[in-house]
N, C-alpha and C positions, 0 to 999 in steps of 0.2 A: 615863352614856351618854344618858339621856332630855335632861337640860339640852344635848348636843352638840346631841341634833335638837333641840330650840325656838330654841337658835342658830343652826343652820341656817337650818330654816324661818324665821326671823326676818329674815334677810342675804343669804339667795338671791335673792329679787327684785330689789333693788336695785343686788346685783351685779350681774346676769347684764341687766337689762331694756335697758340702753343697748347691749350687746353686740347683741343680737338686733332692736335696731334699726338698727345701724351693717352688720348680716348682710342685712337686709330692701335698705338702701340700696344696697350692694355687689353682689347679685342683679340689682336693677331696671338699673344703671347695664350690669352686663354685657349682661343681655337688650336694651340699646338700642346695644350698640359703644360706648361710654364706659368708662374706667377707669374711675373714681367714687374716693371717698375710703378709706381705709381703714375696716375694721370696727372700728374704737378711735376713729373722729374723735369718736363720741356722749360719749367720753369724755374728751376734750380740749376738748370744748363747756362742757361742765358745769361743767371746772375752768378755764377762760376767760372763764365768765359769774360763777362763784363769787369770781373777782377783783377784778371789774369791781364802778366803784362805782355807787347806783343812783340813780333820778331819780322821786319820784313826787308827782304831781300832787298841788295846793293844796287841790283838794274833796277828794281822797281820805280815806274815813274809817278805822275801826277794818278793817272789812272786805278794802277791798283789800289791806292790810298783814299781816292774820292769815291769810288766806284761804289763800296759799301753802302755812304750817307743816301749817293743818287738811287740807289735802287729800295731804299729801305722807304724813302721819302715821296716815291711813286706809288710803292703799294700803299702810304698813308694816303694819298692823294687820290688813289681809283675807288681806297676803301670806303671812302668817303663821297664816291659821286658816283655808286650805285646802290639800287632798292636794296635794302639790307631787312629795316621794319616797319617803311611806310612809304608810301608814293606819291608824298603829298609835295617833297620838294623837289629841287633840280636844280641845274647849274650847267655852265657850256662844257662840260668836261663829262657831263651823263649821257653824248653823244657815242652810240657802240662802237664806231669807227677809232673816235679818240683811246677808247678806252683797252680796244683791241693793239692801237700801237704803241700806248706806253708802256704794256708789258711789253710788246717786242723792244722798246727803248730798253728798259731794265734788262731784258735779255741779252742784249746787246753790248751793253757795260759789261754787263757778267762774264761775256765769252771773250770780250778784250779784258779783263782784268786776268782770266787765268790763261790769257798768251802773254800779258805783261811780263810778268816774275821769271819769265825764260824758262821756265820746268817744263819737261817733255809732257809730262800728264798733263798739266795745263793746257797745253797746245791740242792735243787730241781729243781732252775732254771739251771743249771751246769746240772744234771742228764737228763732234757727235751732237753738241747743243745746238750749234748752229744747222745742222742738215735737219735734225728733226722740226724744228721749230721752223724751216720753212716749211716744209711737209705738211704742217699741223695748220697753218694760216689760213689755209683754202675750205678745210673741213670747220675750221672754228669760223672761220668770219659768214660762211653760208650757213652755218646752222640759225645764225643768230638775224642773219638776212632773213630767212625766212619769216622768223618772228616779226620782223620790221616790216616786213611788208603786209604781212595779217593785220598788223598792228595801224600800217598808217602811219609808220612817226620811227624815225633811228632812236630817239630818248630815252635808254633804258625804263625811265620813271612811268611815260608812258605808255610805253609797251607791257611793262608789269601793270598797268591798271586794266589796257584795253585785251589782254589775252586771258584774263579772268573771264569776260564776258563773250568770249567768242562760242559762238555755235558749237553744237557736239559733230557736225559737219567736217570742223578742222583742226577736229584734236589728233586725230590718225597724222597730216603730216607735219606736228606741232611734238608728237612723239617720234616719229623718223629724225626730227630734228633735234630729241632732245639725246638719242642716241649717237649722231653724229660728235652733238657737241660733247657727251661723257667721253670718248674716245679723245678728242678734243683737249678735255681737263685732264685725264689722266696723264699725256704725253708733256701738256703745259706745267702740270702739277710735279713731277717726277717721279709717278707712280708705275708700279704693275701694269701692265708687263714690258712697258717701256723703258725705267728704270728703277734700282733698287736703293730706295734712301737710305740704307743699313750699312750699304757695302761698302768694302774697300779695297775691291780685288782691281787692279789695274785692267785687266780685258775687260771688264762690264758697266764700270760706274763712269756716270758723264757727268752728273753735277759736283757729284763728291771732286773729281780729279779738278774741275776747274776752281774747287775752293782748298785746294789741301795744301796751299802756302799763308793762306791767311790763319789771324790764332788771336788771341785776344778780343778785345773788344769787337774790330775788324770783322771776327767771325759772327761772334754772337750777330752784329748786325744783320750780316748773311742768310744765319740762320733762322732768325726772326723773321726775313724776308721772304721765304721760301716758305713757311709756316702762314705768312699772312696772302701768300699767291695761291696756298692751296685754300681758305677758306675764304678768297675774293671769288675763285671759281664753282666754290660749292656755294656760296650766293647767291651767282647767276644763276646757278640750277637748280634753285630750289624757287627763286622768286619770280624768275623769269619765264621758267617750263610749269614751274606750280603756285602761283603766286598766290593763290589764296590764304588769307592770315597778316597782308600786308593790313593795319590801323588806317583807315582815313580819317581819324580824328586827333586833334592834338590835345588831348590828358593823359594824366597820369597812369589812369587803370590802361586805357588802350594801349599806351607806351610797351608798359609792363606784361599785357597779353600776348602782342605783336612781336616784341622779345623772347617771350617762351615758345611762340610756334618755329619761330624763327629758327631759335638753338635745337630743336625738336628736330626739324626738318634737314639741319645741320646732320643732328647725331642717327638720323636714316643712314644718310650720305654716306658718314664715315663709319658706319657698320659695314653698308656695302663694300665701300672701298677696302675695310679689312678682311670681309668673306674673300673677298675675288683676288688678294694679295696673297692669303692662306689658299688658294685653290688652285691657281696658275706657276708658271715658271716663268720667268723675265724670257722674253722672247730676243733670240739672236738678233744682233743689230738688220742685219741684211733681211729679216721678215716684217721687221717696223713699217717700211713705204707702203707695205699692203695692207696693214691695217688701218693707215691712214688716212690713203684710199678710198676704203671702203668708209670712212667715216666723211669724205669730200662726196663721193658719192650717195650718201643716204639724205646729206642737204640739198644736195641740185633736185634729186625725188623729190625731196617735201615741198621745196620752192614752186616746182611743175606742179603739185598739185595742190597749192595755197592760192596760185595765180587765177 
């Protein structure tokens, strides 16, 4: 039964991230009087780009060509070694430290993959991922401090078991923290009002420009990626700020409970995230450090007042 869950936790990301993308887009399009596509198109992308043969540029080096497998095989790799539907296992890779820098690793390939291929947007879109995602570190790694320290323990696994049972005492700055970190995902995720997954106006997209030389298979991996970082992060915050509904038992039915609150908890997430997509305007680069900021700032509070 323990190999059932590492299999799980192994194949749930991947399966489920393009659904809850294809959910996010579905939402936004209603909230505007559009049909919009079906909640499966994420998945007719994937296997339509996975067809498709690819084209990559004469400077391209080792980098742009690897860059996709590394980054696609880190989100399998974090997906897997945090709380998703139980907290009953673990592994040295469920340390939040680790886990915070192997997406800056993945981030990191990405922004050298689209200075690799020499394209101008490449280079500037690489440049705007790189400033924000320093920006984002301070606010994302102290929201999640805070938890650890309430906690007792960096172990995701164990921080999801022992913040279910914490006093109503330190939920106030347990929620300071959990708003730090949503500011946090959004900017990590490539969401409103940080960034528009949709677009492809040169002045405003930063992830789009650092993928817009990749095409085939190359992409699809890409974009799967990107799909499995935004519902690695809406795991953390659903499991970690509300973890109630993680199984501590290893059957079947529990399995299968602890999966439905799971996706549940998920498809909250990703309503919000499309109310607040349909409600706002992508913010001018040059206002992003402030909200930042203010999201670094509402961790150091809650830490002050966890301590």
């Amino acid at each position: 039964m323990t190999i059932l869950i590492w299999i799980i936790q192994l194949l749930l990301v991947p399966a489920l991230s393009p659904l809850f993308i294809g959910i996010i887009r579905k939402i936004k399009a209603k909230l505007q009087n559009r049909r919009g596509a079906s909640i499966c198109q994420p998945y007719r992308d994937l296997r339509k780009l996975f067809n498709k043969d690819e084209v990559i540029s004469e400077d391209a080096s080792w980098i742009f060509r690897f860059s996709p497998f590394i980054i696609f095989a880190i989100t399998l790799v974090v997906g897997a070694s945090i709380p998703l539907f139980t907290g009953l296992i673990s592994n040295p890779l469920s340390d939040f430290l680790v886990i915070i820098y192997l997406l800056a690793f993945s981030t990191f390939f990405l922004a050298l993959a689209g200075m690799d291929a020499g394209s101008a947007f490449g280079g500037f879109g690489s440049s705007r991922e790189m400033t924000v995602a320093a920006l984002t570190e301070g606010g994302l790694l102290f929201s999640l401090l805070t938890l650890a320290i309430a906690a007792k323990s960096m172990n995701l696994f164990s921080i999801s078991q022992k913040i279910a049972s914490l006093p109503s005492s330190s939920l106030f700055p347990v929620g300071l923290a959990f708003v730090g970190f949503l500011i946090a995902f959004l900017a990590e995720a490539g969401r409103f009002p940080f960034d528009n997954p949709a677009t492809h106006l040169e002045l405003t997209m930063i992830h789009e420009a650092m993928i817009l030389e990749y095409s085939g298979k190359r992409l699809a991996l890409i974009e799967w990626a990107a799909a499995n970082k935004f519902l690695i992060f809406a795991g953390l915050a659903a499991n970690l700020f509300f973890p109630w509904g993680l199984t501590g038992q290893v059957t079947l039915p529990h399995i299968a409970l602890a999966l439905l609150l799971f996706t549940g908890k998920i498809l909250v997430l990703s309503l919000g995230v499309a109310i607040l997509e349909s409600s706002i305007a992508k913010f001018r680069f040059f206002r992003l450090p402030d909200l930042l900021f203010v999201s670094f700032i509402l961790s150091v509070i809650a830490i002050g007042l966890i301590i």
